[in-house]
DOVOLUM-986532 format. One record per atom (N, C-alpha, C): residue number from 1; residue in one letter; atom name; x, y, z. Coordinates in steps of 0.02 Angstrom, whole numbers, plus 50000, padded with zeros to 5 digits. Layout:
BEGIN
  pos  code  site     px     py     pz
  NUM     A    CA      X      Y      Z
...
END
This chain:
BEGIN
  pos  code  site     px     py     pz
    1     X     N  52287  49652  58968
    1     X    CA  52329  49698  59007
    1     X     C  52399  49669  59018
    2     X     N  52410  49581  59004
    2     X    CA  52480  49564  59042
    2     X     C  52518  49602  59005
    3     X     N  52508  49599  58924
    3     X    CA  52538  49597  58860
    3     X     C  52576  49697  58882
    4     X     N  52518  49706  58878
    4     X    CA  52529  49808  58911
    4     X     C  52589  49818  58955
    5     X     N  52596  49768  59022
    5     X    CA  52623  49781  59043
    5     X     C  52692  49752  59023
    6     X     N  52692  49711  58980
    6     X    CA  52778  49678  58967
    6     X     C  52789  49745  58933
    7     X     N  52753  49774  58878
    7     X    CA  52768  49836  58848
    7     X     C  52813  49891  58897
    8     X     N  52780  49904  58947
    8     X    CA  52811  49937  58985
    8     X     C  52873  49923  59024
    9     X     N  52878  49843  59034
    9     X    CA  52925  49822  59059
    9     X     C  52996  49827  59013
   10     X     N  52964  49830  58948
   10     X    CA  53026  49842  58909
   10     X     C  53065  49892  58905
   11     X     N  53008  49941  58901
   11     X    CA  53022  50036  58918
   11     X     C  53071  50048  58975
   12     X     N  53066  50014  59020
   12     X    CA  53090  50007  59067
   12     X     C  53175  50000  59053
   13     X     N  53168  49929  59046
   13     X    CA  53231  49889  59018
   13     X     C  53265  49908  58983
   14     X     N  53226  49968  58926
   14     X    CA  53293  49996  58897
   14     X     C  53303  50077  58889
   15     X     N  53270  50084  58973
   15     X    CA  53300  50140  58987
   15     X     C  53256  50197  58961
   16     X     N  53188  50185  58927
   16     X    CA  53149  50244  58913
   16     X     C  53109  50270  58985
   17     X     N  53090  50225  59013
   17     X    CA  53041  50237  59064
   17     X     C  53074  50235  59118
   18     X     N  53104  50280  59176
   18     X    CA  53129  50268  59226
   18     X     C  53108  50299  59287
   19     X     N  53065  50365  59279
   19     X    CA  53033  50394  59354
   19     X     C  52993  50386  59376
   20     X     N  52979  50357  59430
   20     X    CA  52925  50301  59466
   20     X     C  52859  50324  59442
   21     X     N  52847  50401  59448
   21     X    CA  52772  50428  59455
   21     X     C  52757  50427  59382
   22     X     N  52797  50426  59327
   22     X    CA  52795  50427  59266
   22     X     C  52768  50345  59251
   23     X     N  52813  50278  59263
   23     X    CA  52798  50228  59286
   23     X     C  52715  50189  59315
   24     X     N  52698  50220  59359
   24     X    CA  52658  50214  59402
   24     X     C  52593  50241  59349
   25     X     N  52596  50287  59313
   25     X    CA  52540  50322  59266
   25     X     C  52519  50279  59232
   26     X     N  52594  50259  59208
   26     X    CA  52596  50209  59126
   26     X     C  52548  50153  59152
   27     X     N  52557  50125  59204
   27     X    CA  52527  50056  59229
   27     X     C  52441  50082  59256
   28     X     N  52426  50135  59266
   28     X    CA  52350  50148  59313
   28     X     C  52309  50179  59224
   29     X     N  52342  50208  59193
   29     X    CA  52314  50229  59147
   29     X     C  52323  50183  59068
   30     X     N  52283  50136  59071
   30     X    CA  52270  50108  59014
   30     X     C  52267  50114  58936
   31     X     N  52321  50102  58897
   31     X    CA  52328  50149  58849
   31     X     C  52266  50091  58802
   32     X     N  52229  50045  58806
   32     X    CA  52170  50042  58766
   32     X     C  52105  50060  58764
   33     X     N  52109  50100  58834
   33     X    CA  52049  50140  58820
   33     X     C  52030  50202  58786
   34     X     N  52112  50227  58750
   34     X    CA  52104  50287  58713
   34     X     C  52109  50267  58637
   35     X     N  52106  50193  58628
   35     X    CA  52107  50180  58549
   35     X     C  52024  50182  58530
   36     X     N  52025  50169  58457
   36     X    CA  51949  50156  58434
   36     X     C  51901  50087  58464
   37     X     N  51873  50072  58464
   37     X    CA  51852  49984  58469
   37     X     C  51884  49939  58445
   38     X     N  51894  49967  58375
   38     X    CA  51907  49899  58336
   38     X     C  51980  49891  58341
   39     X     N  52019  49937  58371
   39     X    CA  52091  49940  58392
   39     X     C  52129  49924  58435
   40     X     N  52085  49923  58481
   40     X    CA  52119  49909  58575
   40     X     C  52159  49846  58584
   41     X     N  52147  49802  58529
   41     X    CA  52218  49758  58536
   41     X     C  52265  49770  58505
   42     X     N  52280  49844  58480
   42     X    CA  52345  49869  58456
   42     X     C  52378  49900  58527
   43     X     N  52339  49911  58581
   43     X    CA  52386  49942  58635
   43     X     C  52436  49918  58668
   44     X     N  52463  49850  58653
   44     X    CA  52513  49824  58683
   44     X     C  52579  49822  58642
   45     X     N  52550  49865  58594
   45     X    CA  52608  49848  58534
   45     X     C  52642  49937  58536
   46     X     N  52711  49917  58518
   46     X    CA  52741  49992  58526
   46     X     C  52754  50024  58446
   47     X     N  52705  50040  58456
   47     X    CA  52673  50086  58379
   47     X     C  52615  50110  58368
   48     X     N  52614  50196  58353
   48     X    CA  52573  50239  58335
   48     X     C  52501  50189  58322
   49     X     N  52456  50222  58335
   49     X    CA  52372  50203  58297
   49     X     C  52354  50248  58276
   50     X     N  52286  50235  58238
   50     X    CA  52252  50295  58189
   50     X     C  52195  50303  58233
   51     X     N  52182  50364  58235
   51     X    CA  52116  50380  58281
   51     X     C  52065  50430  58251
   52     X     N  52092  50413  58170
   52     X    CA  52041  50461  58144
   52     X     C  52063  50532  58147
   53     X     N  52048  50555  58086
   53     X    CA  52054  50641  58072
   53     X     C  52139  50630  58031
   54     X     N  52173  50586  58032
   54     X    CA  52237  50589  58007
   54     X     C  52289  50579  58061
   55     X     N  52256  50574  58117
   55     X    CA  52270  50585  58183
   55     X     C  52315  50529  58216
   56     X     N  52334  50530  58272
   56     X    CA  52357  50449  58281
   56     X     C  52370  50459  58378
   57     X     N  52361  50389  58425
   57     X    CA  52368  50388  58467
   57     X     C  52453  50365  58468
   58     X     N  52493  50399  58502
   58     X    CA  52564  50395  58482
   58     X     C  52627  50351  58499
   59     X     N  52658  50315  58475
   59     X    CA  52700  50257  58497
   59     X     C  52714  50263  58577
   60     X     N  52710  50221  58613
   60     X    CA  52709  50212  58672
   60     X     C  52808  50243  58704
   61     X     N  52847  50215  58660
   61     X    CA  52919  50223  58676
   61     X     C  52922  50303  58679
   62     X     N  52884  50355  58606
   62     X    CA  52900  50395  58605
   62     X     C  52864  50455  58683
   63     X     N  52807  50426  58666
   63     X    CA  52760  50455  58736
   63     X     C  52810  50446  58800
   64     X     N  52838  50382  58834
   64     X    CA  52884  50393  58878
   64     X     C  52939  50424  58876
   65     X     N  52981  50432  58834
   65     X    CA  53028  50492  58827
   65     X     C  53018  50552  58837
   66     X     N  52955  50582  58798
   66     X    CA  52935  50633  58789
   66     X     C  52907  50651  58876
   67     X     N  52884  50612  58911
   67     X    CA  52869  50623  58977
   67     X     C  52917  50618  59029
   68     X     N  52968  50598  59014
   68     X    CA  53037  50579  59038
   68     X     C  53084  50654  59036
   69     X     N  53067  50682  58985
   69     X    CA  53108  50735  58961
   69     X     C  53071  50809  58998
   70     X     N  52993  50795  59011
   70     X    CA  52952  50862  59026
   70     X     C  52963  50844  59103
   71     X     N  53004  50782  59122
   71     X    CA  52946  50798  59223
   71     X     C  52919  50812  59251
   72     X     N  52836  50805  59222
   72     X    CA  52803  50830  59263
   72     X     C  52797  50799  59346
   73     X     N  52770  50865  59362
   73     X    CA  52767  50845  59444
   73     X     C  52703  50854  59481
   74     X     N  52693  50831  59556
   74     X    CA  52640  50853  59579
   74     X     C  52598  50910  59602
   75     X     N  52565  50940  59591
   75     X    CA  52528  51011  59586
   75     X     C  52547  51049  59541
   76     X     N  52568  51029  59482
   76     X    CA  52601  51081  59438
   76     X     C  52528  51085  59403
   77     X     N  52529  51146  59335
   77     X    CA  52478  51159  59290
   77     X     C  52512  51142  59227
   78     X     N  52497  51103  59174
   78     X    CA  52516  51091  59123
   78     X     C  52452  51085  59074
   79     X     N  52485  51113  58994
   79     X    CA  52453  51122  58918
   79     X     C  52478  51079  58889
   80     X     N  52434  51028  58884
   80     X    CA  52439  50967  58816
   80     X     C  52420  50990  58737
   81     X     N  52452  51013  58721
   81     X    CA  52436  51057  58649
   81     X     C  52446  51019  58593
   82     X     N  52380  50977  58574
   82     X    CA  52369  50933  58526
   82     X     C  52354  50866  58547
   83     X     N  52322  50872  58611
   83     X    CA  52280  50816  58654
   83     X     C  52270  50759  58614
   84     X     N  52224  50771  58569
   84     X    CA  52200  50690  58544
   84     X     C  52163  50652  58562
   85     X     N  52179  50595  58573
   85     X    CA  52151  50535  58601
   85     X     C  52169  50553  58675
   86     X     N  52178  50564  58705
   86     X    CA  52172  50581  58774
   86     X     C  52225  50568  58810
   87     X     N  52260  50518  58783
   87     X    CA  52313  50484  58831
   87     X     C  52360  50494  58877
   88     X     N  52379  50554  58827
   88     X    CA  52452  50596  58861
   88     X     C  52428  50638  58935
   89     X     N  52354  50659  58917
   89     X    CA  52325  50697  58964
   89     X     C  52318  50672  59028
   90     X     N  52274  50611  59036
   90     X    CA  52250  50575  59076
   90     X     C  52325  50552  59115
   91     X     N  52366  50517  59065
   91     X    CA  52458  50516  59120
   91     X     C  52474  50580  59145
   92     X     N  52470  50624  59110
   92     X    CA  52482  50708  59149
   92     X     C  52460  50715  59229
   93     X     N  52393  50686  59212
   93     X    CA  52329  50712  59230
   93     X     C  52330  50674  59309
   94     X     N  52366  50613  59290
   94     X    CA  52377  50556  59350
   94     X     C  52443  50570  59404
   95     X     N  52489  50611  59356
   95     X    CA  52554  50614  59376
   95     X     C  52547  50696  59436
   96     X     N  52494  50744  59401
   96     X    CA  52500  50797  59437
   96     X     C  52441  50787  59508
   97     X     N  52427  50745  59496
   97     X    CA  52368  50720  59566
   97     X     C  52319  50780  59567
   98     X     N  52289  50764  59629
   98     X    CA  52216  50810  59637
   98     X     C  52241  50871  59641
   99     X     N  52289  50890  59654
   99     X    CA  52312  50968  59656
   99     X     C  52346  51017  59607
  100     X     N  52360  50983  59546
  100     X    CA  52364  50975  59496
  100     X     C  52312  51003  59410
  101     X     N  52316  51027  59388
  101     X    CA  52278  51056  59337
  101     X     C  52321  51029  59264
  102     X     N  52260  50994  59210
  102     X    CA  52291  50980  59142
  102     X     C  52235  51017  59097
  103     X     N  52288  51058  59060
  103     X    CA  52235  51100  59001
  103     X     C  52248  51060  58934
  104     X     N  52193  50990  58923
  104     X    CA  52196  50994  58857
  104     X     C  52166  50998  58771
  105     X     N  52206  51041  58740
  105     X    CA  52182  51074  58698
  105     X     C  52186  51040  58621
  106     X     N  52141  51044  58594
  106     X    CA  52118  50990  58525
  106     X     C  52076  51035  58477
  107     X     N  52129  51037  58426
  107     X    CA  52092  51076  58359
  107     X     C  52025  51059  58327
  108     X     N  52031  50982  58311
  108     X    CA  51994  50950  58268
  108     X     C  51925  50916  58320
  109     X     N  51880  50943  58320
  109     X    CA  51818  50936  58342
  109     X     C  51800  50874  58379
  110     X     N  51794  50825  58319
  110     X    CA  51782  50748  58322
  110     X     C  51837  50735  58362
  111     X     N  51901  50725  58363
  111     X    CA  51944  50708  58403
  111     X     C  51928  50745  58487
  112     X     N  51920  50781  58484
  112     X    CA  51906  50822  58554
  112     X     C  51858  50793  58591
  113     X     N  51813  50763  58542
  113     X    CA  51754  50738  58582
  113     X     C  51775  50647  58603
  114     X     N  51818  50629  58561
  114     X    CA  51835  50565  58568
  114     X     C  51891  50578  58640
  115     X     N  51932  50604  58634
  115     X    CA  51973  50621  58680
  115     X     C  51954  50632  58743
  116     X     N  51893  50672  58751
  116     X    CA  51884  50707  58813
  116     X     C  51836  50629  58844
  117     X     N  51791  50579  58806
  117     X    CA  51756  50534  58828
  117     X     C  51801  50499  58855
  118     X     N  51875  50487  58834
  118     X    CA  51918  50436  58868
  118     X     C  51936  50464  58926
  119     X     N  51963  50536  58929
  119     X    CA  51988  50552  58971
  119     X     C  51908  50548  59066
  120     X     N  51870  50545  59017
  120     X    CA  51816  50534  59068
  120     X     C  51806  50490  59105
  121     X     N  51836  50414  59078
  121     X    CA  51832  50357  59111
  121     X     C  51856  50364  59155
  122     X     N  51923  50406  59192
  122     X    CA  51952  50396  59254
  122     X     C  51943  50468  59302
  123     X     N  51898  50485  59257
  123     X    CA  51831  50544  59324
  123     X     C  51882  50608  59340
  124     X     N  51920  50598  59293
  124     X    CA  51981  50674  59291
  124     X     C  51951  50737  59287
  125     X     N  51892  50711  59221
  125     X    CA  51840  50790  59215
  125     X     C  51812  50814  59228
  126     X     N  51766  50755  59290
  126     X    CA  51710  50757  59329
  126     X     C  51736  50819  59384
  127     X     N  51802  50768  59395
  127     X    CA  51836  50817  59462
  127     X     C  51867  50868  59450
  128     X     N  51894  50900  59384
  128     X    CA  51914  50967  59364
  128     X     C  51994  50958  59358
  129     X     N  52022  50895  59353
  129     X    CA  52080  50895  59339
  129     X     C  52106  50905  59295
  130     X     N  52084  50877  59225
  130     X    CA  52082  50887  59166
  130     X     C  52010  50939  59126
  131     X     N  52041  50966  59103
  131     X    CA  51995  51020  59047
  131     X     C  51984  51007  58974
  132     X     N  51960  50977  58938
  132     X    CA  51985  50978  58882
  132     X     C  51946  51033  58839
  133     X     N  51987  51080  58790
  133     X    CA  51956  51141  58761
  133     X     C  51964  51109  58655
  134     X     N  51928  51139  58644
  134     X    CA  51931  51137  58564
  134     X     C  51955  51197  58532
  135     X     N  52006  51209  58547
  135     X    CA  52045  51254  58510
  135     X     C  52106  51252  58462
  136     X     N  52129  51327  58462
  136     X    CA  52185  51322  58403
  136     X     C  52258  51320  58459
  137     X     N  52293  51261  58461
  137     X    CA  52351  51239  58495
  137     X     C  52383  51292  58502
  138     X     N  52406  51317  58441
  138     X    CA  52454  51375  58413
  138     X     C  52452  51427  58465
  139     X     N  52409  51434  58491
  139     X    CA  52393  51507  58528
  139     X     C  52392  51497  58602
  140     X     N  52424  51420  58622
  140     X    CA  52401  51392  58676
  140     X     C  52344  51427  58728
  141     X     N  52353  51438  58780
  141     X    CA  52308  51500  58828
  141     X     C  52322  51516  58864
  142     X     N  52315  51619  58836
  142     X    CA  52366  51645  58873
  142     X     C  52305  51642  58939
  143     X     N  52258  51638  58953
  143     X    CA  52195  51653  58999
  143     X     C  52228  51602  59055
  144     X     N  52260  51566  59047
  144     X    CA  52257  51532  59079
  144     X     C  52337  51520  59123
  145     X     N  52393  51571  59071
  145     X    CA  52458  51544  59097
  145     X     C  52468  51593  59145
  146     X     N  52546  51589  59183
  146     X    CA  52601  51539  59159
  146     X     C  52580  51470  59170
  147     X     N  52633  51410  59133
  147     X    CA  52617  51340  59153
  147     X     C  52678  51336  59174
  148     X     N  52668  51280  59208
  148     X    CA  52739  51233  59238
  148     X     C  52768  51174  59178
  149     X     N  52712  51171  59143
  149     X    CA  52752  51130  59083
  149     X     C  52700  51113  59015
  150     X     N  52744  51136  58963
  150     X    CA  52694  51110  58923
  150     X     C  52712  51077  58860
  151     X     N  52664  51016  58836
  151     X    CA  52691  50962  58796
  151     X     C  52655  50969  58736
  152     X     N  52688  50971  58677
  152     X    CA  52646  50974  58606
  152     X     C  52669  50901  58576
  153     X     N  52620  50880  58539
  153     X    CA  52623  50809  58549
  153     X     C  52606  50780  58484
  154     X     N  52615  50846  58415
  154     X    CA  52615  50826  58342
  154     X     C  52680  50874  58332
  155     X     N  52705  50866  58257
  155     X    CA  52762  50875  58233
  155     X     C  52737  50976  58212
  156     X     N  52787  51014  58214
  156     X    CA  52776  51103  58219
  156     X     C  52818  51127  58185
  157     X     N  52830  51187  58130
  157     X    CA  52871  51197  58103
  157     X     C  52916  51241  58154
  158     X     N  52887  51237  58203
  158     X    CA  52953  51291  58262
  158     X     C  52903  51278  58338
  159     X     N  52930  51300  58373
  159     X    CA  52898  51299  58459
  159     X     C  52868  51382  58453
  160     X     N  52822  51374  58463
  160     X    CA  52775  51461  58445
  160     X     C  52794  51486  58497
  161     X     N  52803  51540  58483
  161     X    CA  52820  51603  58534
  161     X     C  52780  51598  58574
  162     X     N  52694  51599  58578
  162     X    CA  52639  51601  58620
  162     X     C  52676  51546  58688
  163     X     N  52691  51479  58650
  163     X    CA  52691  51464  58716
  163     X     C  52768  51481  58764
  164     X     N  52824  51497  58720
  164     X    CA  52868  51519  58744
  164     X     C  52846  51572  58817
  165     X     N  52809  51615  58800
  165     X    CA  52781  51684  58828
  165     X     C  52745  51648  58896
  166     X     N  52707  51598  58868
  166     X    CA  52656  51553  58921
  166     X     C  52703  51518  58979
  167     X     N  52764  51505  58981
  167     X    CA  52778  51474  59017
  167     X     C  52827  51512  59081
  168     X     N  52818  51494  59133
  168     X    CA  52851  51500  59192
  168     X     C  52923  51503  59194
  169     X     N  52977  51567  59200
  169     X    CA  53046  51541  59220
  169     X     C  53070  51474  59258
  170     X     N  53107  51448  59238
  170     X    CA  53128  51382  59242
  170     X     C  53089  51330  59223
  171     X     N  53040  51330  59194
  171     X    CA  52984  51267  59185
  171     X     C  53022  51257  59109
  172     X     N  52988  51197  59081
  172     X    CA  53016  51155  59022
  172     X     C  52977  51153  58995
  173     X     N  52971  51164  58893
  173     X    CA  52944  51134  58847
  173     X     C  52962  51073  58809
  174     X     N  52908  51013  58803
  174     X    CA  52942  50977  58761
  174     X     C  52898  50969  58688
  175     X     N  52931  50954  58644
  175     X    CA  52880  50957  58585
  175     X     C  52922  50938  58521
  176     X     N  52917  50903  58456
  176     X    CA  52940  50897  58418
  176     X     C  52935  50961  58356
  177     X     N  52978  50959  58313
  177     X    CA  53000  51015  58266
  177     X     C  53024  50967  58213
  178     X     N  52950  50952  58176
  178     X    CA  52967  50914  58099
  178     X     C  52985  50837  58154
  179     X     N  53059  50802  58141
  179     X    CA  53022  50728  58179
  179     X     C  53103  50729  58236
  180     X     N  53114  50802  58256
  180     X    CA  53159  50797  58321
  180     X     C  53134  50829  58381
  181     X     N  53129  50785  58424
  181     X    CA  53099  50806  58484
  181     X     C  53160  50884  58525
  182     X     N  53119  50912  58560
  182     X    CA  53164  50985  58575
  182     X     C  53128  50978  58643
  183     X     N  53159  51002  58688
  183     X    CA  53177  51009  58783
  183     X     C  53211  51079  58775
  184     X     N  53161  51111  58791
  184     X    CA  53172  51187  58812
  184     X     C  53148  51194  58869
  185     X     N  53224  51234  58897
  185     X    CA  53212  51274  58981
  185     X     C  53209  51315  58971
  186     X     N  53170  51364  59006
  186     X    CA  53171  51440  59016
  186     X     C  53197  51456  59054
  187     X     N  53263  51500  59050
  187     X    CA  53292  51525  59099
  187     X     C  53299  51570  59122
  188     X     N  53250  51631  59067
  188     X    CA  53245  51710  59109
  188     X     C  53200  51712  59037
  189     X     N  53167  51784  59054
  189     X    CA  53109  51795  59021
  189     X     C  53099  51771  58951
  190     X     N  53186  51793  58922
  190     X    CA  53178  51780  58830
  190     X     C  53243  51731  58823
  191     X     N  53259  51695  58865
  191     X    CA  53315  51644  58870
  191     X     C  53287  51586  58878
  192     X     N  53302  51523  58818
  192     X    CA  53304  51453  58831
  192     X     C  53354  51414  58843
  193     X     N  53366  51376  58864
  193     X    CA  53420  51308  58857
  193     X     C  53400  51251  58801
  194     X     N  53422  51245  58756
  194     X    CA  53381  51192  58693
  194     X     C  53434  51110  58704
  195     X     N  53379  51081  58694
  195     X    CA  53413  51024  58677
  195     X     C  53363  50969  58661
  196     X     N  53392  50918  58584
  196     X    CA  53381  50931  58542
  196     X     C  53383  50833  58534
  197     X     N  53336  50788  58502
  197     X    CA  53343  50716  58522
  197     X     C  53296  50706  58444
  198     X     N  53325  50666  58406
  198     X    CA  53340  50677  58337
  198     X     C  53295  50615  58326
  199     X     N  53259  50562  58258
  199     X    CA  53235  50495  58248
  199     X     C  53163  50499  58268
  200     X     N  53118  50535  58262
  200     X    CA  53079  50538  58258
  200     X     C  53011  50541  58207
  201     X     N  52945  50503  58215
  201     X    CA  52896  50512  58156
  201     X     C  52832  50549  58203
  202     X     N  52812  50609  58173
  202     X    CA  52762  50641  58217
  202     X     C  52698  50667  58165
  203     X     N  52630  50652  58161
  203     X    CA  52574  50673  58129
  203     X     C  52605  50749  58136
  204     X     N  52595  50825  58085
  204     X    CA  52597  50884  58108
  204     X     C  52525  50911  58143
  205     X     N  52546  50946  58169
  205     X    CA  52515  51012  58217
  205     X     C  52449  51024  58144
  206     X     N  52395  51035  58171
  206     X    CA  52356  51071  58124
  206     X     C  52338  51154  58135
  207     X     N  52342  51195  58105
  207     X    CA  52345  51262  58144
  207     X     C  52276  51295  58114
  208     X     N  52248  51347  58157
  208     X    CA  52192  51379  58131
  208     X     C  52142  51349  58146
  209     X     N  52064  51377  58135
  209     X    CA  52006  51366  58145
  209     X     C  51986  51301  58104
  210     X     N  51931  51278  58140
  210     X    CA  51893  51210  58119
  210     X     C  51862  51228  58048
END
């Protein structure tokens, strides 16, 4: 764990990681409990892992940005669309506290089930904080919106309308498009604010049925 935390201390240092509750996640939520076994001494290192399916648990620098850029907050409802290994969820999941709701959603079967066991260790699912569903991302859920924020967390040939539609005036999408991350506000029903953070490597989105 020291090694984890210099990681973060670096994030810190150069300015990726700076909002306390964002902070505070990074440090309670253990990013080696969402690797494989034979992996968990890759979690101190700031670079992607493979988690199976083609899949990958995602560079630590880029995950803090990307959470840096969404703010989530406390009691909000947020869609992790392309969950995974659990990780992103469970920081969501920590950041929106008990009052708080995380929907996350995972195409690929095997990953869903790997995902949702991690996300179990810190009793998120037990208690209904986190959801995790096996579905098609693409279509996020409308059953379930508006959200206050929602994070796609593989590479998309565009930000789908579905979740455009899904989200709350003024709430934020963040999500990559091919390997540039995009921060969209909603500012009235069919109005965004885009902006646009370029240098990125992202597994794509898988779309459609299992």
């Amino acid at each position: 764990m020291g090694n984890y935390r210099q990681l973060i201390e670096s994030l810190k240092r150069d300015g990726y990681l700076k909002t306390p509750a964002i902070i505070d996640a990074f440090l309670k939520i253990r990013r080696e409990d969402f690797l494989p076994e034979d992996l968990k001494t890759e979690a101190a290192f700031n670079r992607p892992v493979l988690i199976g399916g083609g899949q990958t648990n995602s560079q630590p620098l880029t995950v803090a940005l990307m959470l840096e850029l969404l703010q989530p907050q406390a009691g909000q409802k947020i869609l992790d669309a392309g969950s995974g290994s659990g990780w992103t969820s469970a920081l969501l999941a920590e950041i929106v506290g008990d009052r708080g709701k995380v929907f996350a959603v995972e195409r690929i079967d095997k990953i869903k089930q790997f995902g949702e066991r991690n996300i179990g260790k810190y009793g998120f699912i037990k208690e209904g904080r986190v959801i995790v569903l096996n579905k098609d991302s693409y279509l996020g859920l409308p059953e379930e919106a508006p959200f206050d924020r929602i994070l796609g967390s593989a590479a998309l040939p565009e930000i789908p309308q579905t979740w455009k539609q899904q989200l709350k005036i003024g709430s934020v999408i963040v999500a990559p498009v091919d390997d540039i991350i995009y921060k969209l506000t909603k500012t009235s029903e069919n109005k965004f604010e885009e902006e646009k953070f370029p240098g990125f490597v992202f597994v794509p989105m898988i779309k459609g049925k299992n």
